[in-house]
Backbone as a printed PyTorch tensor [residue, N CA C, xyz], in Angstrom:
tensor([[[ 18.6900,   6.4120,  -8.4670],
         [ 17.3880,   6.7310,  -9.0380],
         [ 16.8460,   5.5810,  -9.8760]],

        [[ 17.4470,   4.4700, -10.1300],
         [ 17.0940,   3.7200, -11.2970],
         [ 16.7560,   2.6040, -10.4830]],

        [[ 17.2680,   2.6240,  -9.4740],
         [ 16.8010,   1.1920,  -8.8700],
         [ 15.4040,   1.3240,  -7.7780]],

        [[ 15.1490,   2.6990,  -7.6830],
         [ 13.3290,   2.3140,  -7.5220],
         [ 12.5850,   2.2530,  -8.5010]],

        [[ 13.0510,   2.4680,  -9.5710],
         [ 12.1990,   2.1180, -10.7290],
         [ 11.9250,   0.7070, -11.5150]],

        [[ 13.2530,   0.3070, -11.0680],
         [ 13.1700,  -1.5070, -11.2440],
         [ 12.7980,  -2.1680, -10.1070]],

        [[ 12.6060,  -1.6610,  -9.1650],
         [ 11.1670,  -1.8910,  -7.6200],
         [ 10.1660,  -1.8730,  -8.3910]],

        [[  9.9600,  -0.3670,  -9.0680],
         [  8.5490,  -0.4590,  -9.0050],
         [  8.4210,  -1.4870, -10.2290]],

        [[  8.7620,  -1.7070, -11.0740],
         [  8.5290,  -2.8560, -12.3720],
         [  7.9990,  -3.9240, -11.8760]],

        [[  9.1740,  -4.2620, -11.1510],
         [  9.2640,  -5.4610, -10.5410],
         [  7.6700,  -6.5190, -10.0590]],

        [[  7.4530,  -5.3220,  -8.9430],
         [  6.1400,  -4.6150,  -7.9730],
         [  5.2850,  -5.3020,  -9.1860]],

        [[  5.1360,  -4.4100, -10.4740],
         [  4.0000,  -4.6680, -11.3700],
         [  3.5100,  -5.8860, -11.6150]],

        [[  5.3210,  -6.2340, -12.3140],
         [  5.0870,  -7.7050, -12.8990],
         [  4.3800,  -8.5620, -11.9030]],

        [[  4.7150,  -8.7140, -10.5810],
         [  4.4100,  -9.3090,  -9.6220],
         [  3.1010,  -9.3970,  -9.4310]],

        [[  2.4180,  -8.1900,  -9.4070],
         [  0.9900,  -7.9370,  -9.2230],
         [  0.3780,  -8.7140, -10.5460]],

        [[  1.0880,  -8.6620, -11.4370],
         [  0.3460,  -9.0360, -12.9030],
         [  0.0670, -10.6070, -12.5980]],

        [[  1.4790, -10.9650, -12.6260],
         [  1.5590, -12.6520, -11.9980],
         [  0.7520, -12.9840, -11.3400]],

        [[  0.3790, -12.6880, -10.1320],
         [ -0.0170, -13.0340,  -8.9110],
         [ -1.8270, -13.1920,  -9.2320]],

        [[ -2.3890, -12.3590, -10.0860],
         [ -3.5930, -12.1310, -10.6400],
         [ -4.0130, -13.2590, -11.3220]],

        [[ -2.9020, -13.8820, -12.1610],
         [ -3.1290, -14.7950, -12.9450],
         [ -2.7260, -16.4680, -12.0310]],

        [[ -2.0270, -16.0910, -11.2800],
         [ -2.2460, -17.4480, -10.4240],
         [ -3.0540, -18.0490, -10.4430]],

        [[ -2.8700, -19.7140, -10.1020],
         [ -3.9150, -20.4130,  -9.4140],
         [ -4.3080, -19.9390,  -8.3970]],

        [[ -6.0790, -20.3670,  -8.4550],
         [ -6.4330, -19.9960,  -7.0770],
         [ -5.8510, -20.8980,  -6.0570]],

        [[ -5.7630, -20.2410,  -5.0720],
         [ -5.5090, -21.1060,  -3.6230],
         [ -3.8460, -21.8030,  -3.9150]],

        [[ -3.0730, -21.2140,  -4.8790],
         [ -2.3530, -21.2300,  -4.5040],
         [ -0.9380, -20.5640,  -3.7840]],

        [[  0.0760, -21.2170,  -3.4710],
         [  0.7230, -20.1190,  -2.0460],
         [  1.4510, -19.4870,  -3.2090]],

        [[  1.1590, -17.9200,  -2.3350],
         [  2.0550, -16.9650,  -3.0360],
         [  3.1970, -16.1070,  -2.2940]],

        [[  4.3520, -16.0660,  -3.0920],
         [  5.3910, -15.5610,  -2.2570],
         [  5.2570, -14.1160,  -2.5680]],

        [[  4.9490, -13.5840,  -1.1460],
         [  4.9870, -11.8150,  -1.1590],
         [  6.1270, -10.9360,  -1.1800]],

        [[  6.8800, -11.5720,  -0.2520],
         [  8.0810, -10.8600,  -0.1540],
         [  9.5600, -11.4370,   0.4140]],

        [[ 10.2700, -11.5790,   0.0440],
         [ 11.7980, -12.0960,   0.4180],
         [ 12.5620, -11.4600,   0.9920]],

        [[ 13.6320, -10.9280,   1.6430],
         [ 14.3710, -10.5080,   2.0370],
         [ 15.9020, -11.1900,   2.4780]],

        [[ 16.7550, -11.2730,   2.2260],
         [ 18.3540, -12.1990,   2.4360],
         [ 19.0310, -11.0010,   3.0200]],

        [[ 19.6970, -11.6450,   3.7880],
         [ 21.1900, -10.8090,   4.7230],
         [ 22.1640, -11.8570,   5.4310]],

        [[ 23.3860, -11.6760,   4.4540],
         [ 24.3200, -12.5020,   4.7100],
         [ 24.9470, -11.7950,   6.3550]],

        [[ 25.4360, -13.2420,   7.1210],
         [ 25.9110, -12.9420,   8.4800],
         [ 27.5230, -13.0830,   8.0810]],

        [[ 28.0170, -12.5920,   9.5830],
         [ 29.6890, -12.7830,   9.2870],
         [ 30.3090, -14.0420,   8.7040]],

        [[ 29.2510, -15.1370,   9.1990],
         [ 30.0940, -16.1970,   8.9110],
         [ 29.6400, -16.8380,   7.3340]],

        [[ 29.2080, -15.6120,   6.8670],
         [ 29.5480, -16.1020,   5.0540],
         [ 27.9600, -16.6500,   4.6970]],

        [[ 26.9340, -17.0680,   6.0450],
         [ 25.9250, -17.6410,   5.7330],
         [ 25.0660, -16.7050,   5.4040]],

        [[ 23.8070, -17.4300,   5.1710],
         [ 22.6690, -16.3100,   4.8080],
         [ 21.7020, -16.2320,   5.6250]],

        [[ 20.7330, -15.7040,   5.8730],
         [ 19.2610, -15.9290,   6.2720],
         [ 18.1610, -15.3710,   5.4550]],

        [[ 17.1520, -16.1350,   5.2530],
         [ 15.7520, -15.4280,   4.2900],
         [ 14.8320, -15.7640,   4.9040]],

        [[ 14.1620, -14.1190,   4.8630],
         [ 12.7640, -13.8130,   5.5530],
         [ 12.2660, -13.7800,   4.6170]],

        [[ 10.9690, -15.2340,   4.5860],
         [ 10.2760, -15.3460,   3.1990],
         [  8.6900, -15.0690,   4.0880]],

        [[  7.9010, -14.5140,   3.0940],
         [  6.6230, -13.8780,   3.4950],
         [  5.4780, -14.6480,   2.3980]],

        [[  5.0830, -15.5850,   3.0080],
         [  3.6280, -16.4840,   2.2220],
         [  2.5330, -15.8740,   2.6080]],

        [[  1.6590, -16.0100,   1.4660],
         [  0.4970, -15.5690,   1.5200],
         [ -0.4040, -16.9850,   0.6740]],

        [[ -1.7030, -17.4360,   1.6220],
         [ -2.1400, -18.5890,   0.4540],
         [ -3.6890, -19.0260,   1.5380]],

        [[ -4.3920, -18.9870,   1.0150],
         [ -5.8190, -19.3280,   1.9910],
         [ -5.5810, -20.2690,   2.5040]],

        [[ -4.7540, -20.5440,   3.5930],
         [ -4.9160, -21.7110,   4.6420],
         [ -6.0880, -22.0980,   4.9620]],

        [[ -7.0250, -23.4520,   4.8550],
         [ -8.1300, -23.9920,   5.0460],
         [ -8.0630, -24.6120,   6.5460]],

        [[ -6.9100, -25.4210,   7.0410],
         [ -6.3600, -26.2780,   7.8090],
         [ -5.2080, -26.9940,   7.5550]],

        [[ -5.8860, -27.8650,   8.2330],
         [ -4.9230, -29.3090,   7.9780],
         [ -5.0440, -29.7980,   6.5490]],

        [[ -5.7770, -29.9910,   6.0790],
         [ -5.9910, -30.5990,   4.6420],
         [ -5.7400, -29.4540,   3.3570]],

        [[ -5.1370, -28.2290,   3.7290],
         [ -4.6880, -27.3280,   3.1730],
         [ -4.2190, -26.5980,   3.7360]],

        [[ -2.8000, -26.2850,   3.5730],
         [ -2.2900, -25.1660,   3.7880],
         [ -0.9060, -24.8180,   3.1260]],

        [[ -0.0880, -23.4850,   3.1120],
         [  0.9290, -23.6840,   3.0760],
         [  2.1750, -24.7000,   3.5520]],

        [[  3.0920, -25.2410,   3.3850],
         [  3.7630, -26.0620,   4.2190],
         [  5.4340, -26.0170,   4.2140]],

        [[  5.9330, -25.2500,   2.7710],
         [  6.9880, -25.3100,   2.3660],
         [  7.3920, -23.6930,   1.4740]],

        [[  8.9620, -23.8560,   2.0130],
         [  9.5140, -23.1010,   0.8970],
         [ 10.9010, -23.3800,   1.0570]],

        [[ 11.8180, -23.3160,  -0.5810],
         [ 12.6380, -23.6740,  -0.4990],
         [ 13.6830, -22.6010,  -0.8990]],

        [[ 15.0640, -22.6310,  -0.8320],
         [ 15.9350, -21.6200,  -1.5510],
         [ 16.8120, -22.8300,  -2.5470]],

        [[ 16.5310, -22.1190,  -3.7760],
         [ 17.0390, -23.1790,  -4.5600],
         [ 18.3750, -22.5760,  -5.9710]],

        [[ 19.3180, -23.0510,  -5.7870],
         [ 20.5720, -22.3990,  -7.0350],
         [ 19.8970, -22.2240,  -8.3420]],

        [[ 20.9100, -21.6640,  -9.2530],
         [ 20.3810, -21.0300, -10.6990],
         [ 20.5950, -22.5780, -11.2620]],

        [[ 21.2030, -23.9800, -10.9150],
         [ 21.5010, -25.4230, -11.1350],
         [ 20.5020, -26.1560, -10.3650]],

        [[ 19.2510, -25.7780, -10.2020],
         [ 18.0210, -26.3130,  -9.5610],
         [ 18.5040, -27.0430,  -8.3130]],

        [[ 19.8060, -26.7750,  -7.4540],
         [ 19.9220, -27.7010,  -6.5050],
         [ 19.1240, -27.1800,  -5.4540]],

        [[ 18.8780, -27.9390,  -4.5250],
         [ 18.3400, -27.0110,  -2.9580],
         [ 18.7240, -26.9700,  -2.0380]],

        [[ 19.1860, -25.4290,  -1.6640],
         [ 20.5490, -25.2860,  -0.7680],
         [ 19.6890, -25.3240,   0.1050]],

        [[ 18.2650, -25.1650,   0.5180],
         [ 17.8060, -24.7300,   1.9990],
         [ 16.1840, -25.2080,   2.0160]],

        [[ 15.6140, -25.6600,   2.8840],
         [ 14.0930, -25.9060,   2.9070],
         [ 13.2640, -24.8540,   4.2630]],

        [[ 12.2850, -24.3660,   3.8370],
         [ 11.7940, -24.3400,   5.3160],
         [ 10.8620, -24.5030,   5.4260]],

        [[ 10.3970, -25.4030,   6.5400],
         [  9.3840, -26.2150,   6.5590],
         [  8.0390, -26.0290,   8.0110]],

        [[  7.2280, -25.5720,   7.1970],
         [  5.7710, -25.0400,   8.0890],
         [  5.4750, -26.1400,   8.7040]],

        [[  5.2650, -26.3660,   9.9120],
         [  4.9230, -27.5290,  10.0240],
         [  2.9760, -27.9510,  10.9910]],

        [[  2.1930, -26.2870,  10.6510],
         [  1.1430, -26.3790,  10.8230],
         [  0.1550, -24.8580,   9.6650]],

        [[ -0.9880, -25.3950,   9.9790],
         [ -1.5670, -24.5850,   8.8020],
         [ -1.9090, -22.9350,   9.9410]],

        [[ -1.8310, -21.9080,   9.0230],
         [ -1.7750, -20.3190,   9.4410],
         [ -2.8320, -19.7320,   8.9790]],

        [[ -4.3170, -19.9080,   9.4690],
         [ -5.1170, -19.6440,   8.9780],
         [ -6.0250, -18.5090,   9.3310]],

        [[ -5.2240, -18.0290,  10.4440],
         [ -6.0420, -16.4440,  10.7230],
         [ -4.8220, -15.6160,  10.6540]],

        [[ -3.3920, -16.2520,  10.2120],
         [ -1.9920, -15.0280,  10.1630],
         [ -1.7390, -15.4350,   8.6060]],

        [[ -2.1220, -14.8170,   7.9200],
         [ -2.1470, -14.1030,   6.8150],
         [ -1.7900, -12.7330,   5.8850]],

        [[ -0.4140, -12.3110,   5.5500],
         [  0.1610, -12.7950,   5.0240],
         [  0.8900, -13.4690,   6.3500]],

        [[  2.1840, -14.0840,   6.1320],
         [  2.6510, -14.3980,   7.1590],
         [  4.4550, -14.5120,   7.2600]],

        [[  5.6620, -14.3690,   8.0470],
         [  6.6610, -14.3950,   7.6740],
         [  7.7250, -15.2520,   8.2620]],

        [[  8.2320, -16.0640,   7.6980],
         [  9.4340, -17.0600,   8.6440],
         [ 10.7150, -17.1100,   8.1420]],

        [[ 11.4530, -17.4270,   8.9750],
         [ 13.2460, -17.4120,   8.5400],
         [ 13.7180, -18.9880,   8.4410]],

        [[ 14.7110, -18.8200,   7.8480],
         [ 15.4000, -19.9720,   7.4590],
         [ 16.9950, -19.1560,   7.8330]],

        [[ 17.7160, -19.7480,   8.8670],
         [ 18.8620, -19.3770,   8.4050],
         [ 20.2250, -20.1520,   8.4340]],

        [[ 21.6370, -19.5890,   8.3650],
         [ 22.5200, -20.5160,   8.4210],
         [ 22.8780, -21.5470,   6.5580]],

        [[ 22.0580, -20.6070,   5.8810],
         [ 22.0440, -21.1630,   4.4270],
         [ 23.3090, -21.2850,   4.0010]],

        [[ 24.0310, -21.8360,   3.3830],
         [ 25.1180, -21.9510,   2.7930],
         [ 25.5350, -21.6630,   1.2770]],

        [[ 25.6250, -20.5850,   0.6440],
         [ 25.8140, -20.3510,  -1.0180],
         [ 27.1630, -19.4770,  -1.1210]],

        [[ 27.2710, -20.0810,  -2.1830],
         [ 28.8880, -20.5830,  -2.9600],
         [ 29.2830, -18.6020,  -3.1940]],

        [[ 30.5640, -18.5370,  -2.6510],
         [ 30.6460, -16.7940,  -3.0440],
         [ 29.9800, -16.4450,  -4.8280]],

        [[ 30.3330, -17.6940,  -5.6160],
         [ 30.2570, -16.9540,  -7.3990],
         [ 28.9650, -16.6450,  -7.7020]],

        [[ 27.9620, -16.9760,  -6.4140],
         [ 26.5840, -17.3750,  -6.8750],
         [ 25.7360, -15.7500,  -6.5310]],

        [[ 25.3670, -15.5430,  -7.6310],
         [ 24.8290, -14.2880,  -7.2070],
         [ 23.1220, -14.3130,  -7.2820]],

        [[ 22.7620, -15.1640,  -7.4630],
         [ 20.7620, -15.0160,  -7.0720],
         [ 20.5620, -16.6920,  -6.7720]],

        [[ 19.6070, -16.4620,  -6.5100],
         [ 19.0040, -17.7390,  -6.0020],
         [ 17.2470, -17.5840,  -6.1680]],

        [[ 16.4090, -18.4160,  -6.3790],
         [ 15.2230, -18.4470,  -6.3500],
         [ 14.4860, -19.3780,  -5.0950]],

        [[ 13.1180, -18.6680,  -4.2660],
         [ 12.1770, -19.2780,  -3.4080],
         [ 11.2110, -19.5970,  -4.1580]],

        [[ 11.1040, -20.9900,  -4.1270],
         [  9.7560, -21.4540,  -4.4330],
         [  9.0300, -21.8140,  -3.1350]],

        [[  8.1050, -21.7140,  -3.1720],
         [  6.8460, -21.9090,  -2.1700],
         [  6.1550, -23.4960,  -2.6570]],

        [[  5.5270, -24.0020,  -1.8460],
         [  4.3130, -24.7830,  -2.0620],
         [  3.1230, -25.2390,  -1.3020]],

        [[  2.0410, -25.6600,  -1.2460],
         [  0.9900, -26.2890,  -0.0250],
         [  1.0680, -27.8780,  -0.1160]],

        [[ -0.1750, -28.2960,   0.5330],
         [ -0.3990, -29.7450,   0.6050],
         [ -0.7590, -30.4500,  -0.2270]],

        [[ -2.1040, -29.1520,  -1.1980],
         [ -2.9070, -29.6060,  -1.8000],
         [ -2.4060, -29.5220,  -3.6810]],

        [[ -1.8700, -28.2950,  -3.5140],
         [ -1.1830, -27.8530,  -5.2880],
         [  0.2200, -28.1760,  -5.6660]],

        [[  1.0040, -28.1810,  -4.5730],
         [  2.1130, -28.8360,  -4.2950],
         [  3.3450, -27.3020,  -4.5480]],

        [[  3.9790, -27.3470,  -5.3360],
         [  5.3050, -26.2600,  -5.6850],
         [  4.5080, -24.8440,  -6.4990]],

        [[  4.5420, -23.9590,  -6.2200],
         [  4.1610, -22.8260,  -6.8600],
         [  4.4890, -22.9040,  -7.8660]],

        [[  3.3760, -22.0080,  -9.2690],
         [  4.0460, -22.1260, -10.8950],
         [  5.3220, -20.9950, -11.3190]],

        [[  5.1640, -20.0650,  -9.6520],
         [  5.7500, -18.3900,  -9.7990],
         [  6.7610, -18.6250,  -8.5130]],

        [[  7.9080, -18.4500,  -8.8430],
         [  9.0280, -18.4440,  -7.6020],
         [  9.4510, -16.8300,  -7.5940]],

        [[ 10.0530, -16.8970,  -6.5810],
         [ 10.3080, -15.1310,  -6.4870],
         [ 12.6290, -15.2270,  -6.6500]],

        [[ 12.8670, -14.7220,  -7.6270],
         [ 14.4820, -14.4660,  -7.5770],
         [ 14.7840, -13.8240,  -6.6700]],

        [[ 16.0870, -14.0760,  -6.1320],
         [ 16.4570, -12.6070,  -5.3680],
         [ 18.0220, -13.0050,  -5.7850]],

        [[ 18.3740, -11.3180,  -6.2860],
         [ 19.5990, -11.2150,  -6.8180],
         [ 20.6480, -10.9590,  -5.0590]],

        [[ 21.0700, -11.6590,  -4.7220],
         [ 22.3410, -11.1570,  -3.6950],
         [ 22.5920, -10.4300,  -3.4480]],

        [[ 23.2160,  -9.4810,  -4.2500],
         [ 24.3690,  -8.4820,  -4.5920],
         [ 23.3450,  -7.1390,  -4.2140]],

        [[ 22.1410,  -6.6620,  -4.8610],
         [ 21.3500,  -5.9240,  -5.0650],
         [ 20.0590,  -5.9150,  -4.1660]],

        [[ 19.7680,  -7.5970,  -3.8040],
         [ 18.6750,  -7.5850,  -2.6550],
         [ 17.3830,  -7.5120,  -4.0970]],

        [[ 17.6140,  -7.3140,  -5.1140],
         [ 16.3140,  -6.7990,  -5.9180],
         [ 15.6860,  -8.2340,  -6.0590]],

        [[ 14.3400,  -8.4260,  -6.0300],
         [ 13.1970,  -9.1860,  -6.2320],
         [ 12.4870,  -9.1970,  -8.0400]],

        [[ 12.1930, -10.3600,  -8.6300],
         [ 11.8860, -10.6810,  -9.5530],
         [ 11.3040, -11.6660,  -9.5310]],

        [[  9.9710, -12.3090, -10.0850],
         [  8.8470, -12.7590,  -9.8760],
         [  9.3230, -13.7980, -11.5970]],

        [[  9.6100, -14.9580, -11.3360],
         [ 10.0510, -15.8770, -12.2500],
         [  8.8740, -17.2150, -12.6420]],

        [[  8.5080, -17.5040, -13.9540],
         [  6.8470, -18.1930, -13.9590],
         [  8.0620, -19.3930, -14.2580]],

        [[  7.7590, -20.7300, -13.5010],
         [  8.5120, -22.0620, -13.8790],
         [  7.4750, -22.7650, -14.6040]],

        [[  8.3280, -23.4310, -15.1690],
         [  7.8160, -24.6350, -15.9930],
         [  8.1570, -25.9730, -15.3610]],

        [[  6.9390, -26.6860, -14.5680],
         [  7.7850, -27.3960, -13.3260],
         [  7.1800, -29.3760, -14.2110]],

        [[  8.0720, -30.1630, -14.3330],
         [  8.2070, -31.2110, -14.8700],
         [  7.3500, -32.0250, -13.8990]],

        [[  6.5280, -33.2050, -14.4660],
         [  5.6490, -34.0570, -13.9530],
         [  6.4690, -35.1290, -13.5260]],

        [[  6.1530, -35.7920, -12.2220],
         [  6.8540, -37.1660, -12.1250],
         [  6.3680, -38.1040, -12.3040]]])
């Protein structure tokens, strides 16, 4: 009983976030992970972001450790501008048994890495909507 209620939170915060976004930029709707026999993972990540074209669009998302490394990329490699929201897999990921969440960040051409990555706890599958503080180069 308690864990549709931290859905629905979740749900909120998300909606709250997502409101306050940049415009036009990509937003991650929904995640999903399911580890295979052989220990790997796969994530069905679901972008949503006004694809213009070529000179805008979504292009990226990554799966990245709670140690900012990046275990996984997946990489759009054209703009989706009448499939909206939209959903692709990455699989064959590789994460360490101790590791229990991981975060997707998204990004486009034009804004680059999303300010809002989406967590996903492993163990639980539960979704959490995380605001980064992302460093200038």
């Amino acid at each position: 009983m308690i864990k549709p209620i931290y859905n629905i939170i979740a749900t909120f915060v998300f909606l709250i976030v997502s409101l306050t976004a940049q415009a036009n930029e990509v937003e991650i709707v929904d995640v999903t992970a399911h580890q295979s026999s052989d220990k790997t993972w796969t994530f069905a990540v679901t972008l949503n972001h006004a694809d213009e074209g070529w000179d805008h669009y979504a292009n990226e998302w990554q799966v990245i450790a709670p140690d900012n490394k990046i275990l996984a990329t997946g990489t759009l490699y054209h703009p989706h501008v009448n499939e909206q929201p939209f959903t692709r897999n990455t699989s064959g990921v590789k994460i360490p048994a101790h590791m229990d969440s991981v975060r997707i960040i998204a990004k486009d051409t034009v804004h680059g890495l999303s300010k809002t990555a989406m967590q996903v706890n492993l163990k639980t599958k539960e979704l959490t909507p995380v605001k980064l503080v992302l460093k200038k180069k």
